[in-house]
N, C-alpha and C positions, 0 to 999 in steps of 0.2 A: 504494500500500500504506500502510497506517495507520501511524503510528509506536506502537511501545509506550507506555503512560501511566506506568508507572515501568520503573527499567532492569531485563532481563534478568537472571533471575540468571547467576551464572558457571557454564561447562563444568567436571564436576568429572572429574578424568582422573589416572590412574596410571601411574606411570613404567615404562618397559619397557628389561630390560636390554638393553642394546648401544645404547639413545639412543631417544629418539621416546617420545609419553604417546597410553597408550592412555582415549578418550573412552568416559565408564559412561551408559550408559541408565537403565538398570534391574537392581538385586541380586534375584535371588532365593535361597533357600535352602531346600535337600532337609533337612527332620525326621526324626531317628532312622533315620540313612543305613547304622550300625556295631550291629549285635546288642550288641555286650557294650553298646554305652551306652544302647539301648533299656532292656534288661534294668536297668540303673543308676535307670533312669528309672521303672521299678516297670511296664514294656510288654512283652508278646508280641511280639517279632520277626519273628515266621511267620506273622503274621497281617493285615497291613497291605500294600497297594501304598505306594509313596511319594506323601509330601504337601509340602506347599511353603508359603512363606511367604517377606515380603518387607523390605526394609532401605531408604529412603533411600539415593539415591548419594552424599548429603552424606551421609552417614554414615562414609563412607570415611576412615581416618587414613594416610598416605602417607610414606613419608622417615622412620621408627621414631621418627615426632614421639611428644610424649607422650598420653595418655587422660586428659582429665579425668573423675574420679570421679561417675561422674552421682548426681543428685539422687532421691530418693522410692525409694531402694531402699540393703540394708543385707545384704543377700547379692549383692554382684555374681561372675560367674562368666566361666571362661574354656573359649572350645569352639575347638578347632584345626581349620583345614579346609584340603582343598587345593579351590580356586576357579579356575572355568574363565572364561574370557573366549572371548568367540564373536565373530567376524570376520561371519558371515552369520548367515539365520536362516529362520524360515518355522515353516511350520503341519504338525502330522501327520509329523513327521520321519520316519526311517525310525533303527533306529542308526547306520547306514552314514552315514546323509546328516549325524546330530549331531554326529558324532566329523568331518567333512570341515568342519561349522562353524565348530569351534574355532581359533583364534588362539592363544591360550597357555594356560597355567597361573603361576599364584602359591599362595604360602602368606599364610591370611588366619585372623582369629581373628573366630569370632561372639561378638561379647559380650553378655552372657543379665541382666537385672534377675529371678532365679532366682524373687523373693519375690515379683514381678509376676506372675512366668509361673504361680506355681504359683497363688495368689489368680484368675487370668485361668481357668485350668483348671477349678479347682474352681466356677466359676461358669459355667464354659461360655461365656466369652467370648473376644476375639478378644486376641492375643500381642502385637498391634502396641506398645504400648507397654514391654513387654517385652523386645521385639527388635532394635524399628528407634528409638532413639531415637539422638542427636546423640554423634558418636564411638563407635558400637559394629559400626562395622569394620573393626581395624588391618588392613592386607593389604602384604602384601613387595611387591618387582618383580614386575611378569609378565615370563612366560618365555617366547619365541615356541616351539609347537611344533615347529618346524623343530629347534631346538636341545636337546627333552628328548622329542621322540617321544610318543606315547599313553602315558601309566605306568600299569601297571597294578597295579605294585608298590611297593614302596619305605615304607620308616619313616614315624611321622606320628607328631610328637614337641613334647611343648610343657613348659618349664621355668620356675619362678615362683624367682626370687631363685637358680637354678644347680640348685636340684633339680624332676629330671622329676617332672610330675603325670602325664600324657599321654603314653602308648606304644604305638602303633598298626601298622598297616599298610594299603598302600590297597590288599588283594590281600582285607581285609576286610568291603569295604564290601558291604553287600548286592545294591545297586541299581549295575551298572558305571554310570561315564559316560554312556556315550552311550546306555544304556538310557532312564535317569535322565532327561536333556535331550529324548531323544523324547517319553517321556512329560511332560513339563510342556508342549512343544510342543503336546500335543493340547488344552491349557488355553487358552493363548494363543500369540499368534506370537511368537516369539523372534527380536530383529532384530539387529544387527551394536551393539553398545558392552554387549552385557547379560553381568554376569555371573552366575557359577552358584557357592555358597557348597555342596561338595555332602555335608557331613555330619561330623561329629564321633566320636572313638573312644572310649570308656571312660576317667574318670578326672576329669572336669570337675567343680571345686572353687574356691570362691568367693577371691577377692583382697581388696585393700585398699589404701591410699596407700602408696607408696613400693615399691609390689613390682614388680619386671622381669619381663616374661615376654619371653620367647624363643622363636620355635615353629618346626619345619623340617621340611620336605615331601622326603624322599630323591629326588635326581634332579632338582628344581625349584627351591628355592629359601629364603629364610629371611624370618620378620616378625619384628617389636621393637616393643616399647612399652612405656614406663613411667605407672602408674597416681600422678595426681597428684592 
């Protein structure tokens, strides 16, 4: 076998409570997952299946280290998600078979270059650099599902400096889980380290240096980070 010409990069992996780090493949993320934030977003809700897009797993911030302020953008924004992590995976899921994939949940923040996305939009081009750039996925502990069950409910809450922006519910999302995961399934094969970022609720509003967000998934878990 060849040796590499320069080294590997590194496994990037997230802590999981009760001990052990769990290894990321690939992030994906469900768009416009919560009506009211469609609606925020100037979108018909009723009118869309779910669509998907993607992050970097160096993307990942871990241990409520801090965010550095990314560059080429002057509206940054904060989106709260509850993120599934998938033990197995495959093609054409079934829900039954998605929801038996899963390995945990965490609370995770998409963070959005707002001024990109929207310039991206208006030209009909693609969000990656809006989306997925360097530090724009704090995410908490995962949480094995053995120990928080399927939620299908529970608060979805994200605080900037002690006061809430973000007051949700996952009993609102349009698209459940494992609906959601089947259908990307049918895009591509979904394999055991991928997680699923799977949507944000009404209220996402831009940050700045120095400000703390706080975000917490009822039943799962809590993220931190401070914008530096």
């Amino acid at each position: 076998m060849s040796e590499y010409v320069i080294a590997p990069p590194a496994i990037v992996a997230v802590p999981v409570k009760g001990g052990g780090l769990f290894p990321v493949r690939r992030i994906y993320c469900v768009g416009r997952n919560y009506a009211d934030h469609a609606r925020e977003m100037g979108h018909d809700p009723d009118k869309e299946p779910p669509f998907f897009f993607g992050k970097p797993a160096d993307a990942l911030v871990t241990g409520g280290a801090d965010m550095p302020y990314p560059s080429l953008t002057s509206d940054l924004h904060h989106e709260i998600e509850l993120v599934v992590a998938l033990k197995t995976g495959g093609r054409d899921l079934t829900p039954a078979e998605a929801q038996a994939a899963i390995f945990g949940y965490a609370a995770g923040i998409d963070m959005t270059r707002r001024d990109i996305q929207g310039e991206a939009k208006k030209l009909a081009r693609p969000w990656d650099m809006a989306k997925g750039f360097d530090h724009s996925a704090p995410i908490g502990d995962i949480v094995p599902a053995s120990k928080t069950g399927h939620p299908q409910r529970g608060a979805v809450r994200l605080s900037v400096n002690g006061e809430v922006r973000q007051d949700g519910d996952l009993s609102q999302l349009l698209w459940a889980v494992p609906d959601a995961i089947a259908f990307l399934s049918g895009f591509v094969e979904l394999k055991p380290g991928d997680l699923i970022f799977t949507g944000t609720p009404a209220g996402v509003a831009a940050v700045t240096r120095g400000d703390r967000l706080d975000g917490e998934i009822e039943g799962v878990g809590i993220v931190t980070t401070k914008i530096v």
